[in-house]
C-alpha positions in Angstrom: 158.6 193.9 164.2 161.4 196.4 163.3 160.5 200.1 163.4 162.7 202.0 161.4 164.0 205.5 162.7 163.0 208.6 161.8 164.5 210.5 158.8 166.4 213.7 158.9 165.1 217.0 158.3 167.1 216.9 155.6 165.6 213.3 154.0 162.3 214.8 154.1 162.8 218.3 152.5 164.3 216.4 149.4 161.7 214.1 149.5 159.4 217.2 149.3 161.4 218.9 147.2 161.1 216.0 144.8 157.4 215.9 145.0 157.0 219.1 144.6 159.1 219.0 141.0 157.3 216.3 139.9 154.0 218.8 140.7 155.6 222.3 139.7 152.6 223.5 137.0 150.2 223.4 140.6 152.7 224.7 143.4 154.7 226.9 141.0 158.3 227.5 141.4 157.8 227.0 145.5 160.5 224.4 147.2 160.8 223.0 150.5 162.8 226.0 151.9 158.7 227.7 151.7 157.6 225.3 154.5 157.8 224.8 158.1 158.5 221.5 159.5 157.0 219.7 162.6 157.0 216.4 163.7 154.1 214.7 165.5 153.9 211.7 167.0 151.4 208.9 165.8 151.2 207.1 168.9 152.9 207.9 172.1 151.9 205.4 174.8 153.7 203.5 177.8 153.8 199.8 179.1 153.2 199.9 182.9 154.0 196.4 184.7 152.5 195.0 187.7 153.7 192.4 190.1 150.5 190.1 190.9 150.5 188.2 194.4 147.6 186.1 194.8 146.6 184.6 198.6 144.2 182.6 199.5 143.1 182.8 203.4 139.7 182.0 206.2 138.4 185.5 207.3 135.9 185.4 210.3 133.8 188.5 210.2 131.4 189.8 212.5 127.9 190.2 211.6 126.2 189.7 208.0 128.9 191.6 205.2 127.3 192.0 201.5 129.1 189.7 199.7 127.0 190.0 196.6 129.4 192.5 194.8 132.3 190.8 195.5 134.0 188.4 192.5 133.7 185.1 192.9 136.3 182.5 191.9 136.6 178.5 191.6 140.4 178.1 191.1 142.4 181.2 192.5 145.4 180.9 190.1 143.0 180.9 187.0 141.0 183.8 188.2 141.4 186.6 185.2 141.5 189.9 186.5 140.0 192.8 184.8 142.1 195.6 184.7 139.3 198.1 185.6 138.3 195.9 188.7 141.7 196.7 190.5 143.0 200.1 191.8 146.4 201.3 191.8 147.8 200.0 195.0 144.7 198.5 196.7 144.0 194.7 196.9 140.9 193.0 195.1 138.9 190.7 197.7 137.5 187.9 196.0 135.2 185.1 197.8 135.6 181.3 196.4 132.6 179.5 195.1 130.3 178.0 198.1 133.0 178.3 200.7 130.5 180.6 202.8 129.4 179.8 206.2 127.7 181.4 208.9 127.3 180.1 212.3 126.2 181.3 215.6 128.0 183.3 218.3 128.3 181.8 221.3 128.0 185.2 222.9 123.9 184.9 223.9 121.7 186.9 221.2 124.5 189.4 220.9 126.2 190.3 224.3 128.4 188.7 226.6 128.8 189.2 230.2 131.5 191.4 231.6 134.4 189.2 233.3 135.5 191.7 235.5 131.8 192.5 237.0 129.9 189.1 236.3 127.2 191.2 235.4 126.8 193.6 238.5 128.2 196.9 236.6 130.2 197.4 239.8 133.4 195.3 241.9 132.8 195.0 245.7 135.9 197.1 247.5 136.5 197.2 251.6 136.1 200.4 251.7 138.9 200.6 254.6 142.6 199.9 254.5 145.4 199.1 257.7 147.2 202.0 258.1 150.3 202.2 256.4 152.1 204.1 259.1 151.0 202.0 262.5 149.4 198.8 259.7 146.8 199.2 262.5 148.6 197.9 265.7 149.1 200.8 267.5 147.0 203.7 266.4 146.5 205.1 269.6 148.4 204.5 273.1 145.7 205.5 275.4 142.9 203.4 273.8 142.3 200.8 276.7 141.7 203.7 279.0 139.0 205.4 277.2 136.9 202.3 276.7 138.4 199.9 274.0 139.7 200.1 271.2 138.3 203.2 268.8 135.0 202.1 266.8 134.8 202.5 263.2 133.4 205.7 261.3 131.3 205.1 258.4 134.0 206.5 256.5 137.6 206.1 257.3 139.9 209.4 257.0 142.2 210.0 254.6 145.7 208.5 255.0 148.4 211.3 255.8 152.0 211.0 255.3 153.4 212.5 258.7 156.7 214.2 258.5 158.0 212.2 261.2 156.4 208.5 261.7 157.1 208.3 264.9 155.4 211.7 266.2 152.3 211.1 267.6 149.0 213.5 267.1 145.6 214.0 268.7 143.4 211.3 268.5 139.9 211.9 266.6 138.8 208.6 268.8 139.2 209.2 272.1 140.7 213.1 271.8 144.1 212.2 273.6 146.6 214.6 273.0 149.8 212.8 271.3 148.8 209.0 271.8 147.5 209.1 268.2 149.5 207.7 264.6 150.1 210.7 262.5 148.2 208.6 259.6 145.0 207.3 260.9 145.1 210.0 264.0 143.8 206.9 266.0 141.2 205.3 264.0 143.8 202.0 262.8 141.9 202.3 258.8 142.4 204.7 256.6 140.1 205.3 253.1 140.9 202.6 250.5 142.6 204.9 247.5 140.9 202.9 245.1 137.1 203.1 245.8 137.6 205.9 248.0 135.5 204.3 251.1 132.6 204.0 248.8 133.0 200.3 248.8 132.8 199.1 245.6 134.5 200.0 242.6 133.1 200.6 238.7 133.6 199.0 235.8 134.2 202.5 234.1 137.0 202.9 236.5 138.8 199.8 235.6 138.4 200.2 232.3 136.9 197.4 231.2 134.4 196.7 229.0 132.4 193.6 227.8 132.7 192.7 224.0 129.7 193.3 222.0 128.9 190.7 218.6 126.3 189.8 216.7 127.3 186.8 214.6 130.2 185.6 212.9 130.6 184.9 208.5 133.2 182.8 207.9 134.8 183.4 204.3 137.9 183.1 202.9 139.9 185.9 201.0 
């Protein structure tokens, strides 16, 4: 269909002027010249066009998604899409005909059991570590005359980073005056950094957490 193009200001006043001639005993003497002219549009509208990509993919989903609402389709390329079904910019989910499954986690009635605890909530941690300074060989000099070696305390000191390896300090064992390493002072362990002597470790303080599911739908897009 051609559409012609609008006339000139001047094609229409002598088209009115001409009208109104042919009318002159109703409208008098009056010409075009006594109007004003405007022009207004009939229709004013706009063609928008959209690039369609249609996939077709398996989604597993955890636990039971309403699926009711959602479109469903037998052949994805003949699929008709109403214009008021789809958003500017956002995707339209669509589920094909009696492709839905559900099957059972294998995770036990909903929970699984935490790898890094087997269970417990906690990690077992030796509570005492070599010394780093003496790596427990020497940690005092004068331990064979005061009885034997130093027994262990029911919570190993803090290790200490001595200025000078080598200088020696008061053992807390057997109270020797310089015959003790600077980092143990005598005792050979020193508090493990990571459970801080209490022996065992959380699973909070790793980090870690079990995954939690309840079933999985398997449906595709």
């Amino acid at each position: 269909m051609t559409v012609a193009e609008d006339p000139s200001e001047d094609e229409v006043r002598a088209e009115l002027d001409a009208r109104l001639a042919r009318r002159r005993g109703r409208w008098g003497a009056r010409t075009s010249a006594y109007f004003h002219l405007d022009r207004l549009h009939l229709l004013d509208a706009s063609v928008v066009r959209r690039v369609e990509t249609r996939i077709e993919t398996t989604r597993d989903e955890p636990g039971d998604p309403g699926l009711a609402e959602r479109p469903v389709y037998d052949v994805l390329d003949e699929y008709e899409v109403d214009p008021r079904d789809v958003r500017r910019g956002e995707p339209l989910d669509l589920v094909k005909r009696d492709t839905v499954s559900k099957r059972a986690c294998a995770c036990g009635n909903g929970l699984r059991q935490c790898p890094a605890c087997d269970g417990m909530t906690y990690r077992p941690c030796e509570p005492a570590r070599p010394c780093p300074v003496c790596a427990g060989v020497s940690p005092c000099t004068q331990y064979l005359a005061h009885g034997g070696k130093p027994g262990r305390t029911a919570r190993p000191p803090k290790a200490r980073r001595p200025v000078r390896p080598e200088e020696r300090v008061t053992c807390a064992a057997c109270g020797t005056p310089d015959s003790a390493c600077g980092g143990c002072q005598g005792w050979g362990n020193v508090r493990c950094q990571t459970c801080q002597g209490r022996g065992a470790r959380s699973v909070h303080d790793l980090h870690l957490q079990g995954d939690r599911q309840v079933q999985d739908v398997r449906w595709p897009r």
